[in-house]
GUPA-99485 format. One record per residue (C-alpha): x, y, z; residue number from 1. Coordinates in steps of 0.2 Angstrom, whole numbers, plus 5000, padded with zeros to 4 digits. Example, Ala and Ser with C-alpha at 12.3 -4.5 7.8 and 13.67 -1.06 7.14 Angstrom:
REM GUPA-99485
> X/Y/Z/seq
> 5062/4978/5039/1
> 5068/4995/5036/2
//
This chain:
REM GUPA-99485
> X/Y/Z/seq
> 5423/5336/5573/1
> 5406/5339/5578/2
> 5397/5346/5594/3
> 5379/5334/5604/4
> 5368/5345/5608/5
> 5351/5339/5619/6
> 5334/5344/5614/7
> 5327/5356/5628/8
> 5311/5347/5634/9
> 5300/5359/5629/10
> 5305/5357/5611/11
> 5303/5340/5614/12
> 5287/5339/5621/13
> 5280/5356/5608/14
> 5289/5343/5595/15
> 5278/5325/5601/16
> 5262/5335/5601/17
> 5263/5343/5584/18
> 5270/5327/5577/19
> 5255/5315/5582/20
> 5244/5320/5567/21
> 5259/5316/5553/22
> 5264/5301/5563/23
> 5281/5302/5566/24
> 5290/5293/5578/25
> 5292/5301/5593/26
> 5309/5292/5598/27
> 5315/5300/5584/28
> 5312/5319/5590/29
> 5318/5314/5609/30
> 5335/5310/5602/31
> 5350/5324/5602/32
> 5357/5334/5588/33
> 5373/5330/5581/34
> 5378/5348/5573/35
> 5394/5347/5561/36
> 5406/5359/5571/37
> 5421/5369/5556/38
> 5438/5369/5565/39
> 5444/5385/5562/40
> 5460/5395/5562/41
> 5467/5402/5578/42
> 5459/5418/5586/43
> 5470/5433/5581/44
> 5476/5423/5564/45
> 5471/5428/5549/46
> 5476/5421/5532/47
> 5481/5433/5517/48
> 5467/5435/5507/49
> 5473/5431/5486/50
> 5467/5448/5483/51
> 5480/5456/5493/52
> 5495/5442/5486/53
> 5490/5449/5470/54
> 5492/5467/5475/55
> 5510/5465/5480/56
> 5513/5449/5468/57
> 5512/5460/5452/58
> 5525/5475/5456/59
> 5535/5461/5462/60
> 5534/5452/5445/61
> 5536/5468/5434/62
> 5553/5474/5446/63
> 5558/5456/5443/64
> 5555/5459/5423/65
> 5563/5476/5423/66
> 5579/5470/5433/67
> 5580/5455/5423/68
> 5580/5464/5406/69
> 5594/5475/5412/70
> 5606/5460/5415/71
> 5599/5454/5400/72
> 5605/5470/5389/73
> 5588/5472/5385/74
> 5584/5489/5394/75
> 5598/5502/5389/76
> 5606/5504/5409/77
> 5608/5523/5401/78
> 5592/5528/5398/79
> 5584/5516/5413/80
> 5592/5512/5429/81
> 5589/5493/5433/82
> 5582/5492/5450/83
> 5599/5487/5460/84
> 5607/5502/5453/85
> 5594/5510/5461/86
> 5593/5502/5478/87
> 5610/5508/5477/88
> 5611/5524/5473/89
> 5596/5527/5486/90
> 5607/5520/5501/91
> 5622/5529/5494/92
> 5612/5547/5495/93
> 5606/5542/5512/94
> 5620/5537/5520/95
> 5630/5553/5513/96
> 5617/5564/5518/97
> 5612/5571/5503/98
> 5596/5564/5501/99
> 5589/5568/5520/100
> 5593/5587/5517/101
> 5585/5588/5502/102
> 5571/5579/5508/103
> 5569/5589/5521/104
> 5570/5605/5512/105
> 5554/5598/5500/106
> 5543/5596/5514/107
> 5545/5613/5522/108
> 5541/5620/5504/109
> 5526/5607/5504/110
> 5521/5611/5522/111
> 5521/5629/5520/112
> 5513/5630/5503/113
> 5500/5617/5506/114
> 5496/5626/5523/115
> 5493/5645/5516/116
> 5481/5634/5502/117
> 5472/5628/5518/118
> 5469/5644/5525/119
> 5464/5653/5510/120
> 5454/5639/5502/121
> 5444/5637/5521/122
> 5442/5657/5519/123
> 5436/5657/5502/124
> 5424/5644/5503/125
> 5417/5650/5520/126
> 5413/5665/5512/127
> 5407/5661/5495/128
> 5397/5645/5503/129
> 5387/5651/5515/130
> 5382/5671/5507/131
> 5375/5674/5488/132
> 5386/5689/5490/133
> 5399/5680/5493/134
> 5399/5669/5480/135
> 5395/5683/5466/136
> 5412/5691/5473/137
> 5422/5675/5477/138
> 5418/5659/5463/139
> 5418/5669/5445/140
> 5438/5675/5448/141
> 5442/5659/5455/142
> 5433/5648/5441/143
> 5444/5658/5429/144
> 5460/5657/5438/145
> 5456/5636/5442/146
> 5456/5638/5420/147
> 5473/5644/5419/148
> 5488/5632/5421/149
> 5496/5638/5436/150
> 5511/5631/5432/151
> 5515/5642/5417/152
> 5512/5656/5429/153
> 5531/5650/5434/154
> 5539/5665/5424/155
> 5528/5677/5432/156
> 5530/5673/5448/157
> 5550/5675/5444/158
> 5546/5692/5436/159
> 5535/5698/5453/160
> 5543/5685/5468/161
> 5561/5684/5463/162
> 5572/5668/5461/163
> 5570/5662/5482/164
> 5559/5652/5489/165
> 5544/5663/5488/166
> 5539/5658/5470/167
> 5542/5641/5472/168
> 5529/5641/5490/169
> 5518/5654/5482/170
> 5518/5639/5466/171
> 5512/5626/5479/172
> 5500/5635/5487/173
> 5490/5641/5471/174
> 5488/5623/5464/175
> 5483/5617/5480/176
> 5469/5630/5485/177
> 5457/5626/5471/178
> 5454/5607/5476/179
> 5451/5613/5494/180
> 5439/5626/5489/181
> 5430/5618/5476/182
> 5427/5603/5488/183
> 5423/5613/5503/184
> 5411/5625/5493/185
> 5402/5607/5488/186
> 5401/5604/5505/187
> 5395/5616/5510/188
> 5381/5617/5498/189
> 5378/5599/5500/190
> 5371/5600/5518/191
> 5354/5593/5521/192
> 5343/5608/5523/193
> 5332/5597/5533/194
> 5346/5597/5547/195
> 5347/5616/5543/196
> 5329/5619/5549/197
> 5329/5607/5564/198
> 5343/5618/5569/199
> 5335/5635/5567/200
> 5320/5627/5577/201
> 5331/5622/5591/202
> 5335/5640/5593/203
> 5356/5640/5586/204
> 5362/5656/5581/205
> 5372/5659/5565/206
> 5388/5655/5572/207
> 5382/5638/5581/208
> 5373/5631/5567/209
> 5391/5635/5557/210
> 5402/5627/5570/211
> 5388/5613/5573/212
> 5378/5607/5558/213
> 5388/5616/5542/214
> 5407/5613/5545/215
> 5403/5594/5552/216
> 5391/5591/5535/217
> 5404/5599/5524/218
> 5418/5591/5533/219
> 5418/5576/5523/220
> 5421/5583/5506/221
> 5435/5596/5514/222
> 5444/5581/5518/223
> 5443/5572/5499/224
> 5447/5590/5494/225
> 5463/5590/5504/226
> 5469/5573/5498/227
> 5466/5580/5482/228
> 5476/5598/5486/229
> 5492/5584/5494/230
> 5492/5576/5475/231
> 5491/5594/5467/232
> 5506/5602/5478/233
> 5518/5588/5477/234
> 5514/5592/5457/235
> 5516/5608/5460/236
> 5534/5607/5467/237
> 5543/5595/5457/238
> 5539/5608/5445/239
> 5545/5623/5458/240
> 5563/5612/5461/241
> 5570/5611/5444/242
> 5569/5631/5441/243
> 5582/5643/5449/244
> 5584/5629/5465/245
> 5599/5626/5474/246
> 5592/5612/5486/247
> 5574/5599/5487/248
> 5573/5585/5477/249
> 5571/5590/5462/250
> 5583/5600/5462/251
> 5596/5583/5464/252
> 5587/5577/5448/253
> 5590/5591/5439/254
> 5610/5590/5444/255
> 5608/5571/5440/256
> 5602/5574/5424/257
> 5618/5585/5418/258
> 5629/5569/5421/259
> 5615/5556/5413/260
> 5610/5550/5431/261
> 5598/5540/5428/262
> 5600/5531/5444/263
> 5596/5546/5454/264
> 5584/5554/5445/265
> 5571/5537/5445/266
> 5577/5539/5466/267
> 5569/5556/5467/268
> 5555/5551/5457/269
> 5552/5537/5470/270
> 5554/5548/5483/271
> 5538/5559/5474/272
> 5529/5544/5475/273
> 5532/5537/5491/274
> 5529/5556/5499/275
> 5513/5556/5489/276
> 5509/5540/5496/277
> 5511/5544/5514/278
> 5502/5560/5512/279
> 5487/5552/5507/280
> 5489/5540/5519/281
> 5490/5550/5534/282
> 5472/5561/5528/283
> 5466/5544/5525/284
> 5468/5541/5545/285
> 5464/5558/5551/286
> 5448/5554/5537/287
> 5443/5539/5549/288
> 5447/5547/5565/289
> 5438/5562/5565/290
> 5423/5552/5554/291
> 5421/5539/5563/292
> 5401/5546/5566/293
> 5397/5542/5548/294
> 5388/5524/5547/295
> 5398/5519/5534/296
> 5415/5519/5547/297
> 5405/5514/5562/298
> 5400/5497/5553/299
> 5418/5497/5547/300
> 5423/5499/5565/301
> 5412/5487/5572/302
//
């Protein structure tokens, strides 16, 4: 397909007069343009990319491969559920009930855990960020606690919390805290002093230049910081579930595994994975939303 075009006159007379020295023809120049013209797709239609066939094709092919070996007696159905004994068991466990109550029991621990870490890790980097003092007081106990494994603090936390749900929140939350706080104190840090300077000169006291030019400049890195802390607190509580729990997910894994559940313990762990996915997900969107000033997601926008 292609599209004529005339000449304007302009061009064609600009065209004649610079022509006459090289002696073209000026017949030629007077004639229109034929422009080849693409035919392209429908507006609204987009074809998927290879890249993004190849993203889904290869856990496709590798569910295919495991389910296939199960049939095949190749994979031990004992040690690894095949795929359909999966599916199964996961509509089974909804459908009963089981699996929404536990689930919903996991993200209150995860919710209030990862909330106090928010708080605390806001707090603490506020404080050791933006004072000397404050950070003489605040990073050197924190650096050496970060150090520590924090879930071998378990049995402690039994000792000092007792065997509710106290130790198990109070587990979340102190795994969580030290991404938010490390990322946020980097942030913080991180701001232009240049933007710090045109502040001062614009007259901003220190609580305006905090609310206006610190928090929004450090705000990125809080937000990779708390995708971080999401990972970190998931983490955190499957190992929280399978001590002195009587509800959650991994507590249903840990009662699978006594009758040699495979089938519902590789359901739980899918419904780690697909929690942790949808966390990160969702900071992912609030991430665009309240970034969209940053030029790298206005270009994206646009």
């Amino acid at each position: 397909m292609s599209v004529t075009l005339d000449r304007p006159k302009a061009f064609v007379l600009e065209a004649r007069t610079s022509s006459r020295g090289a002696g073209s023809n000026p017949a030629m120049l007077a004639a229109p343009l034929s422009i080849p013209v693409r035919a392209s797709a429908p507006v609204g239609w987009q074809a998927p990319s290879l890249a993004r066939l190849r993203r889904v094709a290869s856990p496709l092919l590798i569910i295919l491969l495991w389910q296939a070996g199960a049939d095949l007696g190749l994979i031990s159905t004992r040690m690894v559920a095949s795929p359909a004994a999966i599916l199964s068991s996961f509509w089974t466990l909804t459908a009963s009930g089981v699996l929404p109550q536990n689930l919903l029991v996991s993200l209150a621990r995860v919710g209030v855990g990862l909330s106090i870490a928010i708080v605390a890790g806001t707090v603490l980097a506020l404080a050791s960020g933006l004072s000397r003092l404050g950070e003489d007081l605040v990073d050197a106990p924190l650096q050496m606690l970060r150090t520590m494994p924090h879930l071998a603090l378990v049995p402690l936390f039994i000792l000092w919390l007792g065997i509710g749900e106290t130790p198990k929140i109070a587990l979340v939350a102190l795994g969580a805290v030290f991404p938010i706080y490390l990322n946020l104190f980097a942030g913080i840090r991180g701001v232009d002093p240049r933007l710090v300077e045109a502040a001062g000169t614009l007259g901003l006291t220190r609580g305006e230049l905090i609310r206006h030019v610190i928090l929004p400049g450090a705000l990125p890195s809080a937000l990779v910081g708390l995708r971080y802390a999401v990972g970190v607190a998931w983490l955190s509580l499957v190992v929280g579930e399978q001590i002195n729990a009587d509800s959650g997910i991994g507590y249903m894994m840990m009662d699978a595994r006594e009758f040699l559940r495979t089938d519902i313990i590789m359901v739980g762990l899918l419904v780690y994975a697909l929690l942790g996915l949808g966390a990160d997900q969702l900071v992912r969107a609030i991430e665009r939303r309240v970034l969209v000033w940053r030029p790298s997601f206005v270009a994206r926008a646009a």
